[in-house]
C-alpha positions in Angstrom: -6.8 -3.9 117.2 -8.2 -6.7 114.4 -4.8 -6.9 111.8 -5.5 -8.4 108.4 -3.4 -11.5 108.0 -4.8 -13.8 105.7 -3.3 -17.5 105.1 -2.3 -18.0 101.5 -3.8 -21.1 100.1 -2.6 -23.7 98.2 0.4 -22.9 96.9 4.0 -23.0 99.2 5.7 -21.1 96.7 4.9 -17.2 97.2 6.8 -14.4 95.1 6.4 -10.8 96.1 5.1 -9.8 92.4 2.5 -13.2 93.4 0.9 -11.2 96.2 1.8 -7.7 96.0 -1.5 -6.3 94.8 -3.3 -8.4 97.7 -0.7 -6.8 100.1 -2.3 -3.4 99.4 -5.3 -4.7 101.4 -3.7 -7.0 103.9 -1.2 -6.4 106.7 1.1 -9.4 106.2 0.2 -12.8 104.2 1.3 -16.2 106.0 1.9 -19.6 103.9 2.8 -23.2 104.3 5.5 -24.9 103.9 6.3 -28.3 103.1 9.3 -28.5 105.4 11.5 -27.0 108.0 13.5 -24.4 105.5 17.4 -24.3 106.1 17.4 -20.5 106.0 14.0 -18.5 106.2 12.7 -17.8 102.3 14.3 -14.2 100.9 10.9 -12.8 100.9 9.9 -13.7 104.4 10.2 -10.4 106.6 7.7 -7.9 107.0 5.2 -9.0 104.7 5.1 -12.3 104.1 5.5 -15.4 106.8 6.2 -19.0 106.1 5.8 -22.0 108.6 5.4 -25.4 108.7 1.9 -26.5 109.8 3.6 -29.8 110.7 7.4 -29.8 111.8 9.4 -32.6 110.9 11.4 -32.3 113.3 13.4 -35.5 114.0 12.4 -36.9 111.0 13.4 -33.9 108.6 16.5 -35.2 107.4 14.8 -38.5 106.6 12.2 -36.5 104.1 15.0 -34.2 102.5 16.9 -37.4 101.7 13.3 -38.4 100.0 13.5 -35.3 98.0 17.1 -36.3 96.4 16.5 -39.7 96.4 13.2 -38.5 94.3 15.5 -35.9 91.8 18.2 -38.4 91.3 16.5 -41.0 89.8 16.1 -39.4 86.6 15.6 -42.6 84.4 13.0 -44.0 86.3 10.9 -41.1 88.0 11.8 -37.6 86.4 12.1 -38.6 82.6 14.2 -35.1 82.0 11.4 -33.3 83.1 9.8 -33.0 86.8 6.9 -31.6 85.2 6.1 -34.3 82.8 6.7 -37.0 86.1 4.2 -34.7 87.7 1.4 -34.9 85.7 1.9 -38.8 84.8 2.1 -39.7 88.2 -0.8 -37.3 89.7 -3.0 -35.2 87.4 -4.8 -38.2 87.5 -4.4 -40.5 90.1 -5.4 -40.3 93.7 -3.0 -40.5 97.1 -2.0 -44.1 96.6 0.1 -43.5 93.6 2.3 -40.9 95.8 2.1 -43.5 98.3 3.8 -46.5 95.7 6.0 -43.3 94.7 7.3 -42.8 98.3 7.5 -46.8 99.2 9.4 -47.3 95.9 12.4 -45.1 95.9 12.7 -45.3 99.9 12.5 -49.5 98.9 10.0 -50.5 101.5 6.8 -51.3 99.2 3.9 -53.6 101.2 0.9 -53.8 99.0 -1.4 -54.7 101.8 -0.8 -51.1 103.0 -1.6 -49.3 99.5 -5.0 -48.7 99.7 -5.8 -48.3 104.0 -3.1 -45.3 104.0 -2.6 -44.2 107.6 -2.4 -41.1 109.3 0.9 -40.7 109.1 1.6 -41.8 106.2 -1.0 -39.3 104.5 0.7 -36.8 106.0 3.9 -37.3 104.4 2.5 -38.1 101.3 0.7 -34.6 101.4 3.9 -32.6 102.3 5.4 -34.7 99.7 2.8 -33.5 97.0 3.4 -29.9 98.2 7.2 -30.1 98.0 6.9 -31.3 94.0 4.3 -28.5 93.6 7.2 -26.3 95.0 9.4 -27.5 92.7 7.5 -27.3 89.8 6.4 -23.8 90.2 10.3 -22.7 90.5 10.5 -24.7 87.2 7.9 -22.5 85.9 8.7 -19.5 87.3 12.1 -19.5 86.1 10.8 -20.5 82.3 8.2 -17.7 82.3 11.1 -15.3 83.5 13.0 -16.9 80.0 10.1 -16.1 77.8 9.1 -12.7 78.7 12.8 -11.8 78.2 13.0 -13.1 74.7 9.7 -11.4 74.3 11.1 -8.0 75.2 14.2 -9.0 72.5 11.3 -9.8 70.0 9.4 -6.4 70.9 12.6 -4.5 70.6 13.4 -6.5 67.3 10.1 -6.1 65.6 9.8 -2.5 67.0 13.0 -1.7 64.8 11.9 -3.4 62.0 8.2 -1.5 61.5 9.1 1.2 58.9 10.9 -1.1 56.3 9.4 -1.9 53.1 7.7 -5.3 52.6 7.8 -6.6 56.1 4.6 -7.6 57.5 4.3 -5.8 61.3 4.7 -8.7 63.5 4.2 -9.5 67.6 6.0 -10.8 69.5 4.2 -14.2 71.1 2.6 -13.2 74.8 3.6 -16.2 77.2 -0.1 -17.4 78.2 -0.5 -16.9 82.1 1.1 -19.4 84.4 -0.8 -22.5 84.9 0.2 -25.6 87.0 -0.7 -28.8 85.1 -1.4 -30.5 88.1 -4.8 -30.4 88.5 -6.0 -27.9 91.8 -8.2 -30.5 93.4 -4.9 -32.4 94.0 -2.6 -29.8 95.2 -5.5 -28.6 97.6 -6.5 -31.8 99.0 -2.3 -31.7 99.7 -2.7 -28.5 101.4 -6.1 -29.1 103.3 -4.8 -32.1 105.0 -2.1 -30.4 106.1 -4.4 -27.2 107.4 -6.6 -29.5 109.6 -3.3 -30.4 111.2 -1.7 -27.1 112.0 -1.7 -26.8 115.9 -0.2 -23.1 115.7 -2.4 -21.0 114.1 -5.9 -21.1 114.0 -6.6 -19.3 110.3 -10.4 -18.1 109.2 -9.0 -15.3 106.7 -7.6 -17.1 103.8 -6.9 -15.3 100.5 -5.8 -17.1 96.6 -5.2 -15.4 93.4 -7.2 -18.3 91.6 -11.2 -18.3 91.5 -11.1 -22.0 90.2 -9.2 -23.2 93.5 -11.7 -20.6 95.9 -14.6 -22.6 93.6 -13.7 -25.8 95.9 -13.9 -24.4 99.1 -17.1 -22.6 97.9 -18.8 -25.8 96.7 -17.8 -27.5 100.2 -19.7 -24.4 102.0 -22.6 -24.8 99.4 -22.9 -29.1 100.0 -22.3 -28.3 103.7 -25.4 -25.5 103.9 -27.3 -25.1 100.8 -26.3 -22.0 100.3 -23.3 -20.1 98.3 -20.8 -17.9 100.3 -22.1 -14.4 100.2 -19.8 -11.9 98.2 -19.0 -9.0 101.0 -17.4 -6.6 98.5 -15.2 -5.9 96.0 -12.1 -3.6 95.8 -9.4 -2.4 93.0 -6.3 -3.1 93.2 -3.3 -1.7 91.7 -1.3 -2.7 88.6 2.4 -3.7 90.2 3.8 -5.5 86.7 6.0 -2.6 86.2 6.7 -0.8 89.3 9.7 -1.3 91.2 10.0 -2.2 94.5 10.6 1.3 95.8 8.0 2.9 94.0 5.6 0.2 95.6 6.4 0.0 98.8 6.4 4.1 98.6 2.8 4.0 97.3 1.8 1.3 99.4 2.9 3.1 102.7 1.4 6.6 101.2 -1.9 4.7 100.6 -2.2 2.9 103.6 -1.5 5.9 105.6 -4.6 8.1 104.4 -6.8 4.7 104.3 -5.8 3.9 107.7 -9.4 4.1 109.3 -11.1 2.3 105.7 -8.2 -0.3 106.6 -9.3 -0.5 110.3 -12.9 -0.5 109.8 -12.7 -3.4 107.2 -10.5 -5.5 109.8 -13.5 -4.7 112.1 -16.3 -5.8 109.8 -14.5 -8.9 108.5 -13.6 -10.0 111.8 -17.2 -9.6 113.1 -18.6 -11.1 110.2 -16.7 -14.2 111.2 -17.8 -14.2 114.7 -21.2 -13.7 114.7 -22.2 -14.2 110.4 -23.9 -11.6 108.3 -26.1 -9.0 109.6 -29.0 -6.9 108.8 -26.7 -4.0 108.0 -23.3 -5.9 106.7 -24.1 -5.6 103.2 -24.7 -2.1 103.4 -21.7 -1.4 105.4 -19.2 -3.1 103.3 -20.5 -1.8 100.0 -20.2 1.9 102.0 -16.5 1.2 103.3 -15.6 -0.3 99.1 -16.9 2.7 97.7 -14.9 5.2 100.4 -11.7 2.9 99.2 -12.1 3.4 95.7 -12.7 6.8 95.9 -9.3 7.6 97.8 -7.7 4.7 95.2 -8.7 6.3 92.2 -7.2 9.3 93.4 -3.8 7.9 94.5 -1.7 6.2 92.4 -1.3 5.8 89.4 -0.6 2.2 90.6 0.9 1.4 86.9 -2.4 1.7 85.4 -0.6 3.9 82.7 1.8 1.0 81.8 -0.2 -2.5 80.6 -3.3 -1.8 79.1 -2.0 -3.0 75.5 -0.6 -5.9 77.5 -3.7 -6.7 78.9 -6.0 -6.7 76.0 -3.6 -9.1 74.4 -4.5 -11.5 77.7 -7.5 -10.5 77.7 -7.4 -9.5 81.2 -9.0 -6.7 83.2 -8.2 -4.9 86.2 -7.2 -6.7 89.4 -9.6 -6.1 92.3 -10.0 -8.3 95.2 -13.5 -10.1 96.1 -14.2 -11.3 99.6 -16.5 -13.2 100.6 -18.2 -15.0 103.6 -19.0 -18.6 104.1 -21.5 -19.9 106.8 -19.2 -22.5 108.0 -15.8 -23.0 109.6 -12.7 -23.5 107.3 -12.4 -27.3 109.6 -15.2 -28.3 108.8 -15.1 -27.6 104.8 -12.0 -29.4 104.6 -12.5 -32.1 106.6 -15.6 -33.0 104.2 -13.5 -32.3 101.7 -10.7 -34.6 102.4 -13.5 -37.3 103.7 -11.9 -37.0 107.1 -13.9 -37.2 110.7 -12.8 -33.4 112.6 -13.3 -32.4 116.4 -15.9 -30.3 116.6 -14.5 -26.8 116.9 -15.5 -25.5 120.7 -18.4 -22.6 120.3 -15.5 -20.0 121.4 -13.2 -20.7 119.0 -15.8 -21.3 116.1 -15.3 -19.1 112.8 -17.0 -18.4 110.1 -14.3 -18.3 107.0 -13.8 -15.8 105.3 -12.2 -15.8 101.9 -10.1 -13.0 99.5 -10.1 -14.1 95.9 -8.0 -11.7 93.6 -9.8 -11.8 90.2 -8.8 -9.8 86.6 -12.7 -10.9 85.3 -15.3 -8.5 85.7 -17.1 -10.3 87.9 -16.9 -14.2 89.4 -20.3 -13.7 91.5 -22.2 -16.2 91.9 -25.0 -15.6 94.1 
């Protein structure tokens, strides 16, 4: 039986409210890490996986002394803030800076070597890149969780304030969605290089919550082929802001029960799809097995659609649904071109087409 188990891509920091609407869809979600973890993540388990697409191993302890090394020297490198390092250092530079970065607080700079990186020490440099980006997303994370709780005191506060003479009804200010200010082309390039290494799984269902990081791999298909990856179908997905986890994981079970053969047919299609590309009668097929899903979603639920309409048309954002769609080449080959690196040809066995999940709030990111 074809499970849905999509690789998460680029990001090695996963939260369960991150993917939990995709997770409606999905069996289980697997993502990279930058290292061998001490103790498995808190939400690894049923639903989500992490792994290291390149152990350490011996040299692990050498990499996590990097990582101090790296946060200790606030004067020189972190300038109070690991964000504000982050974005001098790479928003706008290319590998060599992190390779200088690495060379300098390790001690061992050569400038002969700066610009003919080699293998090895690209790889490092990329896991490098992705533990920072880890870093920096906790950062975020954790500020985000700050504002929306002095939001809710400002709510509450201007809520009790409404009815009293010659106050002007105020809002509270909305935190703007969370954006990395590292630019995606770096943290992707980061992730891709470590991708084409990973000897333990062999991943052509990948699935992002940002349409501007599924853009890349899209224009790699479209200089590769000509063409634009061909949008399969698109889904609703539930609202999961305010439900708790009981209630989702109640819901989730409940609706993945009754969808069970919608669920199994999609696995079927998709997996197909990658094997042997699109057919006369794909379109027709997925657009049949979308509808029967939104049918039985509309009438489940409610999936906290009650809950953050006002919310959303402060954002501006619509209802989540997940798009899918099918490139005609192999996730190896788009990155390789990508990352301007020679790749194996992948054996006519094993060759599969990717296929890629983008969650999207717009109405629409179709292209083609």
């Amino acid at each position: 039986m074809t499970t849905l188990q999509p690789l998460y891509f680029p990001d090695a920091l996963i939260s369960s409210w991150q993917a939990s609407q995709e997770l409606l869809f999905f069996d289980k979600i697997f993502y990279y890490l930058p290292c061998e973890a001490d103790d498995p993540p808190e939400i690894d388990g049923e639903f989500y996986q992490g792994y290291p697409p390149i152990p350490f191993q011996g040299e692990l302890d050498k990499f996590k002394q990097l990582i101090r090394e790296l946060k200790g020297n606030e004067a020189e490198f972190y300038s109070g803030q690991l964000s504000t390092m982050t974005v001098n250092h790479l928003e706008n530079r290319d590998m060599a800076t992190v390779k200088d970065l690495i060379e300098t607080i390790s001690g061992h700079k050569d400038a002969k070597k700066i610009d003919s990186l080699n293998h090895r020490e690209d790889i490092w440099q990329a896991r490098l890149l992705l533990q920072l980006a880890l870093i920096l997303a906790k950062e975020e994370e954790e500020l985000q969780a700050e504002l929306e709780a002095i939001a809710h005191k400002e709510e509450a506060l201007f809520e009790s304030l409404k009815g009293e003479a010659g106050l002007p009804l105020l809002r509270p200010r909305i935190p703007e969605e969370n954006r990395s200010p590292v630019r995606p082309e770096i943290i992707f390039k980061a992730w891709a290089k470590l991708c084409l290494e990973d000897t333990r799984q062999q991943h052509w269902l990948l699935t992002c919550s940002s349409a501007g990081t599924a853009e890349i791999l899209f224009e790699e298909n479209e200089i590769l082929s000509n063409q634009r990856p061909i949008r399969l179908f698109r889904i609703p997905l539930p609202f999961t802001e305010n439900m708790t986890s009981e209630q989702y994981l109640k819901s989730r079970a409940e609706f993945r029960e009754n969808a069970g053969e919608i669920l199994s047919s999609f696995a079927s299609q998709l997996a197909e799809c990658s094997q042997k590309g699109l057919q006369n009668d794909t379109l027709k097929q997925c657009t049949a097995l979308a509808a029967e899903w939104t049918r039985l979603f509309s009438s489940s639920g409610p999936w906290g659609h009650e809950t953050p309409h006002s919310q959303l048309k402060k954002n501006d954002l619509g209802a989540p649904h997940l798009e899918v769609y099918l490139c005609n080449r192999n996730l190896t080959e788009m990155l390789g071109h990508f990352c301007k690196t020679e790749v194996a040809p992948v054996p006519e066995q094993e060759n599969r087409l990717a296929v890629i999940a983008v969650k999207s709030r717009k109405p629409s990111t179709c292209k083609g």
